[in-house]
N, C-alpha and C positions, 0 to 999 in steps of 0.2 A: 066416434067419441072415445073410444077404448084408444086409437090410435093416439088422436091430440093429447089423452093423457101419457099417454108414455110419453110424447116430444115433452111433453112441460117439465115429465119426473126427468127424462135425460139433462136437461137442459138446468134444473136444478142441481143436477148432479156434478155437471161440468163446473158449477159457477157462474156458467155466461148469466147475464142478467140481473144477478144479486147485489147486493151489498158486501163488500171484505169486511174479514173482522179486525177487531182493534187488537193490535200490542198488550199483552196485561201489564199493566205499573208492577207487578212484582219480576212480570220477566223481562222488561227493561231496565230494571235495577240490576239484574243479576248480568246482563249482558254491557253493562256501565263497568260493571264492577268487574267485569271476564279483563276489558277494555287497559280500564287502572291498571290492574295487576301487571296486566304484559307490557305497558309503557314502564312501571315499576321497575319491572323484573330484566325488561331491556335497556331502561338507562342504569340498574345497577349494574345488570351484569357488563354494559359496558363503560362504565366508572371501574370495576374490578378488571377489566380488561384494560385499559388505561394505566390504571395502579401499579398492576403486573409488570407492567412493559416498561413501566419506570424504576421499578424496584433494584436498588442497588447489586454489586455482586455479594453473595456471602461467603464465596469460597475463600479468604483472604479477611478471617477478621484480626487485624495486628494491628491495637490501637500504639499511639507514641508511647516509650519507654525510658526512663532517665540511664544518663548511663554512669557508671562508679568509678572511682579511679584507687588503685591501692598503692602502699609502697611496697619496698621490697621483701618487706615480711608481711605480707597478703593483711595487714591492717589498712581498713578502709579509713580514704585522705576525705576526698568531698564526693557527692552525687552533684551531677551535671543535669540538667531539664530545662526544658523553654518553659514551655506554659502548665506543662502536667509533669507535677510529678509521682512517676508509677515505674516501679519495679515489678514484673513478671514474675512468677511465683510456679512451679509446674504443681499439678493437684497434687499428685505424692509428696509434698512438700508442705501441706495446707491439711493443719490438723483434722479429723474426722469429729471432733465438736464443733469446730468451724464451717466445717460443709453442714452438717447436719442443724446447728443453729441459725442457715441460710434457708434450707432446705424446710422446717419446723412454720418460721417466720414469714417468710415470702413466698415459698409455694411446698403445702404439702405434700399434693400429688404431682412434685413434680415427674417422677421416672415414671407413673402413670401414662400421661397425656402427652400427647402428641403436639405442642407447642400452645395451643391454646386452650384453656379449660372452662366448660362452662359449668360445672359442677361446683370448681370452686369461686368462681367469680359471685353465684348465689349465696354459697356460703358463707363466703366471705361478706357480703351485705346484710345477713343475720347474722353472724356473729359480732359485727362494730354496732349495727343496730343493739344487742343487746348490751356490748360494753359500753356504749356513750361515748362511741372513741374510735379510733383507727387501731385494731389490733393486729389483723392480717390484710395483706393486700389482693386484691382483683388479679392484677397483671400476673403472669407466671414469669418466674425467671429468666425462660427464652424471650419472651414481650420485653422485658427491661434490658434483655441485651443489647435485643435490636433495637429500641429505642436510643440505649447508649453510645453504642456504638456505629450507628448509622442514623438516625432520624434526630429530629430536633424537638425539644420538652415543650411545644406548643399544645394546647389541648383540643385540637379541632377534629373532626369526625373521619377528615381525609388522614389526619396522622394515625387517629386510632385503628381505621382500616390498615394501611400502612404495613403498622408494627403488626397487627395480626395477620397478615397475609408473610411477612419478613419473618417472624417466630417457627412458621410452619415450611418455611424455606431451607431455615438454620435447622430444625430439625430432619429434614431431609437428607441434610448435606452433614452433619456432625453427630457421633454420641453425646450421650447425655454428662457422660462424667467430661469430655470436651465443651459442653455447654456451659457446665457448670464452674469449671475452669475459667472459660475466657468472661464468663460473667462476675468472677472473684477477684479478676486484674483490670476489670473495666471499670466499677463504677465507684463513685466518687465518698468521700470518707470525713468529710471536713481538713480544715488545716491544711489546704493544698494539698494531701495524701489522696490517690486513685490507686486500687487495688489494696489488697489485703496484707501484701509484705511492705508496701509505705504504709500504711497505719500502724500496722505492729511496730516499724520502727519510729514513728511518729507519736505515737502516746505511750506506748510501752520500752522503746531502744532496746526490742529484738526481732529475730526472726519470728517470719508467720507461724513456722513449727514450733517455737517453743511457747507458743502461746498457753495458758493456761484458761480452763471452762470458764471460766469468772470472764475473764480476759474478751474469749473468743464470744461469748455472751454479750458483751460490752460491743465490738466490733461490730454483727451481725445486726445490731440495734441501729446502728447509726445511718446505713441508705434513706432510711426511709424522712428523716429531716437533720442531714449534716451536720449543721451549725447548730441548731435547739439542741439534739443532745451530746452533741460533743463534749464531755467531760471536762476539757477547758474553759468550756463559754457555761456549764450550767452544770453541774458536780451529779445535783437532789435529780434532774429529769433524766441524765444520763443514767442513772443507777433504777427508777423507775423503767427507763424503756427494756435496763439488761433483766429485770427480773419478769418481764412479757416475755421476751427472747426463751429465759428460763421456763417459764409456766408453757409453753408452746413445745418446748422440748420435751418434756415431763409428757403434755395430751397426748402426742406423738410416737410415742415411747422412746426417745434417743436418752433418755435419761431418769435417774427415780428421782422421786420427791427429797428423800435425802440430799441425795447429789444438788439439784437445785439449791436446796437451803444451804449447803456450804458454801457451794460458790457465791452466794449473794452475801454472805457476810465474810468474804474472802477478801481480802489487802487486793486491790487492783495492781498496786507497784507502777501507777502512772509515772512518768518522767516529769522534769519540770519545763516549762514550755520554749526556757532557752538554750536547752539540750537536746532539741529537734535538729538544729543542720550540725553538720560539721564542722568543724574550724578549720578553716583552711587559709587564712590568711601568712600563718608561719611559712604557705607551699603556694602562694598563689601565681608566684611568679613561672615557677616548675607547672604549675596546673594551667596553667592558661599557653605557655610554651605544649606542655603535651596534646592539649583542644588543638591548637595551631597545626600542630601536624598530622593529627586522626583525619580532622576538616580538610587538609590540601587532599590528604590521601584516598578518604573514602567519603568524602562531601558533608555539608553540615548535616544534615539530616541522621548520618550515622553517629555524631556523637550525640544532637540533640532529642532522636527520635527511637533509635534504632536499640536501647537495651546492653549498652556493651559494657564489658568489664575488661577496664586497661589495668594491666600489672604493670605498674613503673620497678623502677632501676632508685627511685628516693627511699634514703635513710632517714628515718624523722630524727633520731638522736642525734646525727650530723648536721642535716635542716635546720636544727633548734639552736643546734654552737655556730652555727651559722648564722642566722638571725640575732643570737644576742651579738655576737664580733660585731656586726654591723653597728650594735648599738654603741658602740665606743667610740665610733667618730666625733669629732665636735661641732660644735654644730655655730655656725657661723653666722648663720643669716637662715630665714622661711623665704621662700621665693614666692613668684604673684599663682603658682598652684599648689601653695599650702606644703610640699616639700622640704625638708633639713639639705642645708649646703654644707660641707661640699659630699655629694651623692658618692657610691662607691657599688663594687660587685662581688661576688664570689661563686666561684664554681669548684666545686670538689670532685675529681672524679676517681674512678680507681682505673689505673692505668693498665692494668691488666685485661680486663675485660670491657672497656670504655662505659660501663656504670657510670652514670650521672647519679653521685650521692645527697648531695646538695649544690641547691642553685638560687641565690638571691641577686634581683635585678634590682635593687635599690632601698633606699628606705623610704616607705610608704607604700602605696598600693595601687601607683599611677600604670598606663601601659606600657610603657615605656622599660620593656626590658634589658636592662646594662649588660647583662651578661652576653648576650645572643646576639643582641643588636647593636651596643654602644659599638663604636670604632673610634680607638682611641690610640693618640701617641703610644708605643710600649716603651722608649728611654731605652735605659741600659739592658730593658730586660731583652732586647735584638743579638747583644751581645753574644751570646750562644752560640750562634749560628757561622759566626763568624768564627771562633774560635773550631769550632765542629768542624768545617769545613778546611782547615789549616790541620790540624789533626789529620783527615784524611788525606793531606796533600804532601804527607809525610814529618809533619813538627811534630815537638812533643810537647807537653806542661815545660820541660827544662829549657826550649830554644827560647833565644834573646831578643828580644826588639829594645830600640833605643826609644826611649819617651823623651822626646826632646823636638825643640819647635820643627815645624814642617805648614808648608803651602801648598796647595793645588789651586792654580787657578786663582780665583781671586777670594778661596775660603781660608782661611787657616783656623783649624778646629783646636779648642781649649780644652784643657783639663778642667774639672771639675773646681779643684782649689787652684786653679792658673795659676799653676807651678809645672816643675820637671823633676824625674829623679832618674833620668839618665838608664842607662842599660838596666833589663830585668827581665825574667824571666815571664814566659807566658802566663805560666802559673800565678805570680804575683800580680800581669797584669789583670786577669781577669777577678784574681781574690780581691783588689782593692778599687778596680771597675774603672782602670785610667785609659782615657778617649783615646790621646795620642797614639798610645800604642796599638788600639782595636781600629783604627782607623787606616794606619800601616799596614797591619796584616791583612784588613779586606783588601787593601790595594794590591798587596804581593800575591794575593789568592785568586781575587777577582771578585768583582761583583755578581757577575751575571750565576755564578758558580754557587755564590752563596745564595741566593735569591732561587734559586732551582731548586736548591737542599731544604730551607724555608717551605718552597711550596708543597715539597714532597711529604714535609713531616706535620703538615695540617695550615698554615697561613695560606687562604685565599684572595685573601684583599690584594697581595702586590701586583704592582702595575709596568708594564717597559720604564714608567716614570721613574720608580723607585731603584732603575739602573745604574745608581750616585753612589758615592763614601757617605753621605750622609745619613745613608741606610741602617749603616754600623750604627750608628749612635742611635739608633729607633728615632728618626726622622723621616716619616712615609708621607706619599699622597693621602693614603684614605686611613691610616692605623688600622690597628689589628684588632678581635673580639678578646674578652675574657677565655669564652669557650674555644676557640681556634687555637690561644693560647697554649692553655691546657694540655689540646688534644700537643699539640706540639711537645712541649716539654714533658708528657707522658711517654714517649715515644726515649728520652733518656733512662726514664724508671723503668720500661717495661725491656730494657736491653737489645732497643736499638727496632722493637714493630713497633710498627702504628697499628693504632686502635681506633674506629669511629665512636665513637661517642653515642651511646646510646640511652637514651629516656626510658624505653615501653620492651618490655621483656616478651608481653605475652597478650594480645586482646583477645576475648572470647566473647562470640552474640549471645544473643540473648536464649539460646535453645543450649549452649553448652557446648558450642562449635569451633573450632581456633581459627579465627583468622586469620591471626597473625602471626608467627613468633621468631621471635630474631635470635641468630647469631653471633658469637663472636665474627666481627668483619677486620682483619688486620692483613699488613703485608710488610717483610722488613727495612726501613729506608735508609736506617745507618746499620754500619756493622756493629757485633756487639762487641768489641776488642772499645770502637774509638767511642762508643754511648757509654762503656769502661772508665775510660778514662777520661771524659768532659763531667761524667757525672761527678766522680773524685773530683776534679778540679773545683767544680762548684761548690762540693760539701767544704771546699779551703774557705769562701765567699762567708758561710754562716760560721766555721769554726773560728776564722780569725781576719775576718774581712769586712767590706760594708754591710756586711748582711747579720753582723754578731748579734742586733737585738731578736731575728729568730731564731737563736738557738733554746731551744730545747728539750735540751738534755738526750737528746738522742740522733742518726741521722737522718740529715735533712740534707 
C-alpha cells in the first residue's frame, strides 16, 4: 500500500493523468497586449525606417534667390526672380532684434533643444490655451525649416514624422546661428517677399540691417499668417500681432517693458505699396539684353535662381536723355502691336573703355531689340570707311576726285541732289556726303580692302555679297546693328583701338564671390596718325556740312 501510494503521489507530480490548468484572463491580456506593442513598435519602427531612407539630403539647403542688377554707380536698376522672390541675407547682416524676435516668438528654446522640443510643444499648448489664441508656436525653427524648405504644408502624420526626423538631421549637420540663418532667407512674408531682406525692402525700402525694433517686431509677426497680417491687407491686425512679438520679447528678456512700449507706438515708415519693385522700364531694354547674356553664359537658373549681383556699365542720367530723345520722334501711325511708327534706337557708349552707357531698342517695351538686333541699311553713314581706307592708301583730306557722271556696268550711281560739282576735294566730298565721288574712291581703293577695314573695326554682318560699289553708299545684304556701329566708329574717338563693348563690369554670387569681371578687351586696327585725320574730316561734316543740325556747340 505504502508503495501504490507513492506511484499515485509520483504520478501526480509529473502531471500524467490530471487536468492542465487554464490561461488566467489577466495573463492573457497582458500577453495580447506584449503582442500589440511589438507589431506597434515594429511597424513603427519600420515606417521610421522607411521615412529615414527617403529623407531628403540636408547638406545643401540653398533655396532659389532673385538676383539684382545695378548701373555703374552701384544704384540698384531692377531685382530679377521666377517665382520667389528672395534675397539672401548672411546673419551678421540681420539685426539682433530680429533674430531675437524670431527666436522669442517661434521657438524660445531654440539654442536649447536639439531640433525637436517637447517641452515647448506643451507649453506652448498652455500658453494659447490660456490666450484664446495662437501666441507661440509648437514647431521649433529647425521643424519650419525643414518643412520650408524641403517638405510640403500638408498636414498628414507622415509629414509631421518627416519634418521631425529632417529637424534632427539639420541639426546634426548645421549650427544653430546657420540654422537660424537659412530659416530667415527661407520662409515666406507676404507680398511675394521670401526672406527677411525682401521684406525689409518690401514694406519698409531698406535693408534687413537698418531695420528698426518696431520694424523688425512687425516682420517677425508675419510667418505665422502672411497675408492676415501683412500691413498692406490689414494695418489694425498687423500692429496687434507686432505687439505679441513685443510682449514675447519682454517674457524672454531680449527687451524691457519700456523698450516694448516705444516701439509699439513708433512710426513704422511703411512704403507705399507701388514702391515695392523697381522701375525699370526706362532700362528694360539694357535689362533684358544683360539676362540674355548671364543665361547664354551661366544658364537660366543662374540669373533666375542663383542670388547674383550684376554691376552693369548703364548711366541712368544718360538712359534717361536717352529715352526722352526717343520721345521726339513723330509718330506716324500705331501699328497692329500697339507700337509708335516710325521706331528708332540708340546706343551710347564710351569709347574708351567699351562702357555701354545707354541702350534703347525702341519705343515701347516690345522684345524686340533695335539696338543689338535690328540690321539695318547704314546710308551714308558706310561712308567712313571708305574714306579711312584711302587715307591709309596714301590720300589726304586735300586729294581731288572728280564728282561728275560715271557707269559700271549697268549702275550708274546719283547724287543725292542729281547734280555735279565737278573736281573737289576729299574733304568736301565727304563734308557734304556726295556719292559720286565715295563711290570712285572705293573703286581706286578696292572693295575687298575696304570691307576688311569694316570688319576689323567691329561690323559683322558683311558678307563675300557685299564685294560691290554699292557698299560705299551703305547698300549691304543684311545692314549693320546700332551697337556694331558704334563699337566701329568708337574705334575713330578712341585714336584708332577698338574697344568690345561691354554691359557687366562685375557679377558676384550670392556668398560675396566674383565670378565674373571684365576687362578692358581692345587691339589697334587703324593707325592713330589716319583715325587723326578721318576723325577732323568728319567734325568738317557737323561744322559746315550735312551734319550742321548736330552741332552743338562743341566737338562732335
Amino acid at each position: 500500500m505504502s508503495n501504490n501510494s507513492n506511484a499515485r503521489s509520483s504520478r501526480r507530480s509529473n502531471g500524467s493523468g490530471s487536468t492542465p490548468k487554464k490561461t488566467s484572463p489577466k495573463r492573457l491580456f497582458w500577453i495580447c497586449a506584449l503582442l500589440l506593442i511589438l507589431i506597434v513598435a515594429g511597424g513603427g519602427c519600420g515606417f521610421i525606417s522607411a521615412t529615414l531612407s527617403n529623407l531628403p539630403d540636408v547638406s545643401n539647403v540653398r533655396p532659389s534667390a532673385s538676383s539684382q542688377i545695378y548701373d555703374v554707380h552701384g544704384n540698384l536698376i531692377t531685382t530679377v526672380h521666377s517665382t520667389e522672390n528672395r534675397l539672401p541675407v548672411p546673419l551678421k547682416d540681420v539685426p539682433k532684434d530680429l533674430q531675437n524676435a524670431f527666436v522669442a516668438t517661434e521657438d524660445s528654446r531654440f539654442y536649447s533643444h536639439h531640433g525637436i522640443d517637447p517641452v515647448g510643444i506643451l507649453r506652448a499648448v498652455w500658453v494659447n490655451i490660456v490666450h484664446s489664441g495662437v501666441s507661440e508656436g509648437g514647431s521649433t525653427i529647425t521643424q519650419q525649416l525643414a518643412r520650408n524648405a524641403f517638405l510640403s504644408q500638408d498636414r498628414t502624420f507622415k509629414r509631421k514624422i518627416s519634418e521631425a526626423l529632417l529637424a534632427l538631421k539639420i541639426e546634426q549637420h548645421y549650427t544653430k546661428d546657420e540654422i537660424l540663418e537659412m530659416y530667415m532667407n527661407q520662409i515666406y512674408f507676404g507680398q511675394g517677399a521670401y526672406g527677411v531682406q525682401s521684406a525689409a525692402h518690401v514694406y519698409f525700402g531698406k535693408d534687413a540691417s537698418q531695420l528698426t525694433l518696431a520694424q523688425a517686431a512687425l516682420i517677425a509677426g508675419l510667418p505665422q499668417s502672411p497675408n492676415y497680417y501683412s500691413p498692406f491687407n490689414d494695418l489694425e491686425a498687423s500692429k496687434k500681432r507686432q505687439a505679441v512679438v513685443l510682449g514675447q520679447m519682454v517674457k524672454y528678456g531680449y527687451i524691457t517693458q519700456e523698450q516694448a512700449d516705444q516701439a509699439r507706438q513708433a512710426d513704422l515708415g511703411l512704403v507705399a505699396k507701388q514702391e515695392q519693385t523697381h522701375e525699370k522700364s526706362n532700362a528694360s531694354y539694357f535689362i533684358n539684353y544683360v539676362i540674355a547674356q548671364v543665361s547664354e553664359k551661366y544658364g537660366d537658373d543662374a540669373i533666375y535662381k542663383d542670388g547674383l549681383k550684376i554691376y552693369t556699365t548703364l548711366d541712368m542720367n544718360a538712359q534717361n536723355a536717352a529715352v526722352a530723345a526717343m520721345q521726339n520722334l513723330p509718330n506716324y501711325y500705331t501699328d497692329s502691336n500697339g507700337l509708335h511708327q516710325p521706331q528708332g534706337a540708340i546706343v551710347a557708349m564710351n569709347p574708351h573703355n567699351g562702357y555701354i552707357m545707354a541702350m534703347v531698342g525702341g519705343r515701347g517695351d516690345d522684345a524686340f531689340n533695335r539696338a543689338t538686333q535690328a540690321e539695318r541699311q547704314p546710308g551714308s553713314a558706310m561712308k567712313p570707311f571708305v574714306y579711312i581706307a584711302a587715307i591709309q592708301s596714301g590720300k589726304t583730306p586735300g586729294s581731288i576726285v572728280d564728282d561728275s557722271p560715271v557707269t559700271f556696268g549697268s549702275w550708274s550711281p546719283k547724287n543725292y541732289e542729281n547734280d555735279f560739282e565737278g573736281n573737289m576735294t576729299y574733304r568736301y566730298a565727304l563734308q557734304h556726303s556726295r556719292n559720286i565721288p565715295a563711290v570712285k574712291i572705293a573703286d581706286e581703293v578696292g572693295m575687298s580692302k575696304i570691307i576688311d577695314l569694316a570688319k576689323k573695326m567691329g561690323i559683322t554682318t558683311l558678307t563675300d555679297e557685299d564685294n560691290n560699289l554699292s557698299t560705299a553708299l551703305g547698300g549691304l545684304t543684311h545692314g549693320v546693328t546700332p551697337l556694331e556701329m558704334v563699337q566701329a566708329y568708337g574705334v575713330l574717338a578712341n585714336g584708332g583701338i577698338k574697344v568690345q563693348p561691354t554691359a557687366i563690369v562685375k557679377i558676384v554670387d550670392r556668398n560675396g564671390q566674383v565670378v565674373e569681371e571684365n576687362s578692358i578687351q581692345e587691339k589697334r586696327v587703324v593707325e592713330e596718325k589716319d583715325a587723326a585725320i578721318i576723325t577732323d574730316m568728319l567734325e568738317s561734316v557737323i561744322n559746315g556740312g550735312t551734319g550742321g543740325n548736330a552741332a552743338i556747340g562743341r566737338p562732335a
